[in-house]
C-alpha positions in Angstrom: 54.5 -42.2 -5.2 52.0 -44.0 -3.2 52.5 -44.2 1.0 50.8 -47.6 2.9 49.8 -47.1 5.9 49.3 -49.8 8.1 47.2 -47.9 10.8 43.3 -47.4 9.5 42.6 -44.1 9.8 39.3 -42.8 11.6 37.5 -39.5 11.7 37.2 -39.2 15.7 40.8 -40.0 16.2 44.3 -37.8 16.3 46.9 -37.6 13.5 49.8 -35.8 12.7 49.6 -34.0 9.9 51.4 -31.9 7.0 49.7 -28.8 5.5 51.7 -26.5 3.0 50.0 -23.3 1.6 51.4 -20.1 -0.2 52.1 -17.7 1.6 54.3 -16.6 5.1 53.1 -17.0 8.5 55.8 -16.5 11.4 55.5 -18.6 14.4 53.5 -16.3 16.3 50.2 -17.6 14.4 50.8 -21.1 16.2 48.5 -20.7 18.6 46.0 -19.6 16.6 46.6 -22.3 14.5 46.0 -25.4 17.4 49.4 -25.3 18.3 51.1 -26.1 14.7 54.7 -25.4 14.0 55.1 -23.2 11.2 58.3 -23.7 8.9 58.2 -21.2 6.0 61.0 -21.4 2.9 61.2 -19.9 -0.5 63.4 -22.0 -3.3 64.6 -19.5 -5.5 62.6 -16.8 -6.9 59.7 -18.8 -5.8 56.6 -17.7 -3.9 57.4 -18.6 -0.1 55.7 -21.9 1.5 54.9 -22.5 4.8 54.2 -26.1 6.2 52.4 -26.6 9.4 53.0 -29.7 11.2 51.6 -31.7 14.3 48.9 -33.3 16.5 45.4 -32.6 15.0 42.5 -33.5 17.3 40.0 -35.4 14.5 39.0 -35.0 10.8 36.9 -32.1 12.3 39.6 -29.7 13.6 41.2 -30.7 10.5 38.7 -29.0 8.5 38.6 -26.1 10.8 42.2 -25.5 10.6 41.9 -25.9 6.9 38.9 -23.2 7.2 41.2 -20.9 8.9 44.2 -21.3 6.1 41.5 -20.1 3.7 40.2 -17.0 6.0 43.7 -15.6 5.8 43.5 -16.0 2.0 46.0 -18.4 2.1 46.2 -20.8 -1.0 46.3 -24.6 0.1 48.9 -26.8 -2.1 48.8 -29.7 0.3 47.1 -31.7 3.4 49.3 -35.0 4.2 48.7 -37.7 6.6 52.0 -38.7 8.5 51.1 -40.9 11.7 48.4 -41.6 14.0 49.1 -40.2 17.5 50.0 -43.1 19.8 47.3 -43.5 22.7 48.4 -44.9 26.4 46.5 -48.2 25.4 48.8 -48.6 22.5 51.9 -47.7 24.2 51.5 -50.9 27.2 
């Protein structure tokens, strides 16, 4: 399945964004984490998944998050652009 976007992403600007890795983290690592909120779930007998969602500064907190997920030796199964962050310019 392929998403359109009709917003042109840049690196210096915010997004909301969808990260799923292996593994459980509670909501108490949400600070740590730039403020994300942490859902974890297991489906079955499955491994448990938690997705972090929200507001991520640029493309370069992005890849510090993403360098955090891996310090805590947490497999990554998925990074997903949902919406750029609306600005005050673009809400007049």
């Amino acid at each position: 399945m392929t998403t359109r976007h009709t917003h042109r992403l840049r690196l210096d600007e915010p997004a909301i964004y969808e990260i799923q890795v292996q593994g459980r983290l509670d909501a108490a690592w949400s600070a740590w984490l730039g403020g994300m909120t942490l859902t974890s779930a297991s489906e079955d007998a499955g491994p448990t998944i938690t997705t972090l969602t929200g507001k991520v500064a640029d493309q370069a907190a992005l890849q510090g998050l993403l360098r955090r997920l891996h310090g805590l030796g947490l497999p990554l199964l998925s990074v997903r652009y949902l919406a750029p962050v609306p600005t005050i310019a673009s809400q007049a």
